[in-house]
KELOVEX-67311 format. One record per residue (C-alpha): residue number from 1; x negated, z, y. Coordinates in nm, 2 decimals. Last residue first. Layout:
+-----+--------+--------+--------+
! seq !     c1 !     c3 !     c2 !
+-----+--------+--------+--------+
! NUM !      X !      Z !      Y !
...
+-----+--------+--------+--------+
//
This chain:
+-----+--------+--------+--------+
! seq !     c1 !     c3 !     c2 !
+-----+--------+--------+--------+
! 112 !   4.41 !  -6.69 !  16.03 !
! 111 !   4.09 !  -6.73 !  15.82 !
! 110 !   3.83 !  -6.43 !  15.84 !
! 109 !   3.58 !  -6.53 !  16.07 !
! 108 !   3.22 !  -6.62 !  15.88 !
! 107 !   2.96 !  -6.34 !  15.89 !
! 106 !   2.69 !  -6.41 !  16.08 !
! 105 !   2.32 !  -6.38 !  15.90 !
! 104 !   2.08 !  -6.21 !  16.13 !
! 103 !   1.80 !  -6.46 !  16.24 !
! 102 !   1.50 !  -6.56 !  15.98 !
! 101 !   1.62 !  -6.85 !  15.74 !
! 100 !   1.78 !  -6.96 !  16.05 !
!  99 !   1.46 !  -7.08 !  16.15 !
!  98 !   1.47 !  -7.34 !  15.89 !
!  97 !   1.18 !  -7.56 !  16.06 !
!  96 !   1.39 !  -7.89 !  16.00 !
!  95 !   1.63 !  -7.76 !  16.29 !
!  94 !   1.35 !  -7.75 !  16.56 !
!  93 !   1.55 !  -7.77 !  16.90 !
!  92 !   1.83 !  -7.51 !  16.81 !
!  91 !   1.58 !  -7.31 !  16.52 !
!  90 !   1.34 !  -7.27 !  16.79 !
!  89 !   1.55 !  -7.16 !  17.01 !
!  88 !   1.74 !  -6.90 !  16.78 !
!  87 !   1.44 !  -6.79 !  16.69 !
!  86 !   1.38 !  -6.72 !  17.06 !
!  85 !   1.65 !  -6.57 !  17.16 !
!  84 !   1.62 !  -6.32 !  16.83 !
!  83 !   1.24 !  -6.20 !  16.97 !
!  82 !   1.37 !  -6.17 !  17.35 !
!  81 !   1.70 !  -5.96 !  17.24 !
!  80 !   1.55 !  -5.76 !  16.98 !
!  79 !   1.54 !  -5.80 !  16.61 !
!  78 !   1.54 !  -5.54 !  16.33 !
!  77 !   1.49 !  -5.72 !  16.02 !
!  76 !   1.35 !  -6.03 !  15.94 !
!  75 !   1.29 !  -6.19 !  15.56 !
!  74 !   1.02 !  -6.31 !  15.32 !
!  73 !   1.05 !  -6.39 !  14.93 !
!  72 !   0.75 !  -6.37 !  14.75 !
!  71 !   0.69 !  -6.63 !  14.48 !
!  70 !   0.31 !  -6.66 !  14.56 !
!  69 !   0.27 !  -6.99 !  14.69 !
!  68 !   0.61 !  -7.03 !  14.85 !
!  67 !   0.53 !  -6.68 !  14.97 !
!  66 !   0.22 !  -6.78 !  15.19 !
!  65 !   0.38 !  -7.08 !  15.34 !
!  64 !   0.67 !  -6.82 !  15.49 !
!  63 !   0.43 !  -6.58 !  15.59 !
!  62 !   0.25 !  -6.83 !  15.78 !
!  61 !   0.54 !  -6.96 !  15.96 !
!  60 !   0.65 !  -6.61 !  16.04 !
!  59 !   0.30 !  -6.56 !  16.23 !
!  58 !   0.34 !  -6.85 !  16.36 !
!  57 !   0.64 !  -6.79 !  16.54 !
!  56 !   0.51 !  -6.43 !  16.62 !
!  55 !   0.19 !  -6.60 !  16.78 !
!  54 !   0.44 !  -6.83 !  16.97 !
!  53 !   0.56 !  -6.54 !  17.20 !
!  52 !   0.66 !  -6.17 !  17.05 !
!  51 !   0.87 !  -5.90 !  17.35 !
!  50 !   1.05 !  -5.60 !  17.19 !
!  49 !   0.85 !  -5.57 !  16.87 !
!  48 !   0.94 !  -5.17 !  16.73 !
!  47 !   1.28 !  -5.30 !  16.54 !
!  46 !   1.09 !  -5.62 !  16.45 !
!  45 !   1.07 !  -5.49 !  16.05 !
!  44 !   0.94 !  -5.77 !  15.83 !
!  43 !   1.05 !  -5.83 !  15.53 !
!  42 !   0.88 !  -5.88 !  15.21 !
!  41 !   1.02 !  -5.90 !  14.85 !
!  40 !   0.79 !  -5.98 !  14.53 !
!  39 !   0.53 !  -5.71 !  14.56 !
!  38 !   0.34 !  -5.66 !  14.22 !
!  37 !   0.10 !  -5.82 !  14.39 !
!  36 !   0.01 !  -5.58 !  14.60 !
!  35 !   0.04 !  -5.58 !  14.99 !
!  34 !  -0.29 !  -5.67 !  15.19 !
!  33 !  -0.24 !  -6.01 !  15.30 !
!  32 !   0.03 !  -5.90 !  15.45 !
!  31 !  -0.15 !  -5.65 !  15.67 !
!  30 !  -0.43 !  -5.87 !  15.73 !
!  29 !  -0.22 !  -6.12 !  15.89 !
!  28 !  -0.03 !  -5.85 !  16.15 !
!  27 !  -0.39 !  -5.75 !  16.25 !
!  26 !  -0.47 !  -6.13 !  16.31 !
!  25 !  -0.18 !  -6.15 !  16.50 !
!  24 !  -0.21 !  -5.90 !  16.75 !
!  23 !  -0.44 !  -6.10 !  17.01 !
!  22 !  -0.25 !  -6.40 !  16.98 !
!  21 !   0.08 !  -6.22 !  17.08 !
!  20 !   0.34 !  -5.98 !  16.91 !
!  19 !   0.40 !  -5.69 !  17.11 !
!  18 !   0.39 !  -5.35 !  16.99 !
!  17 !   0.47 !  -5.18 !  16.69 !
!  16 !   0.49 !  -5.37 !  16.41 !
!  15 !   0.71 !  -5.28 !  16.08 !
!  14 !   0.61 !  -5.41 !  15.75 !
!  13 !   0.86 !  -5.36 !  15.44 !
!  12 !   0.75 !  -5.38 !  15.11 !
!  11 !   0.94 !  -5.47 !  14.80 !
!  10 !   0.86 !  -5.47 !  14.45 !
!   9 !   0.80 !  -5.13 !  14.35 !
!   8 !   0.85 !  -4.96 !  14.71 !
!   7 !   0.61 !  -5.09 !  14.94 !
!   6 !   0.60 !  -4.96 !  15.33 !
!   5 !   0.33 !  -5.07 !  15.52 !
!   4 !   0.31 !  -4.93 !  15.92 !
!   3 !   0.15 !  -5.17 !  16.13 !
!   2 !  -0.03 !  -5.05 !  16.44 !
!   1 !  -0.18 !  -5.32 !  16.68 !
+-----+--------+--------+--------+
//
């Protein structure tokens, strides 16, 4: 599995390229546990991740856990159809999980 790291001062973007699966997370892992500490901001950049199963659930789960003990704020970026389907899944039957916290935030209508 490639990651590419991206830091800028305080943020740091990491994109995947491939699939995410049981065999890639442990690459995906290391990657994050790599960024500095100086890093306060991480999101991670799906736009390359077409197809991710559980392994990408818990690899989000992880990263979330891991910056409540650090401080770092985590975020998603770049979803495709199979990865957003099934956030939204998760978040439909698993509410307390706060999957939400990861899909694309919809702006409300404008009123009438």
């Amino acid at each position: 599995m490639l990651v590419t790291t991206t830091t800028d001062g305080i943020t740091a973007v990491l994109s995947p390229h491939g699939e995410i699966d049981s065999h890639t997370l442990p690459a995906l892992l290391t990657a994050a546990r790599k960024l500095p500490q100086s890093v306060t901001q991480v999101t991670w950049n799906f736009e390359e991740t077409a197809f991710m199963d559980v392994a990408g659930l818990h690899l989000l789960f992880q990263q979330r856990l891991a910056c409540l003990g650090t401080g770092r704020t985590v975020a998603v970026s770049g979803l495709h159809e199979q990865p957003l389907h099934l956030l939204q899944l998760m978040q439909e039957l698993f509410p307390a999980g706060q999957w939400h916290d990861f899909l694309p935030q919809v702006l409300p209508a404008a009123a009438a």
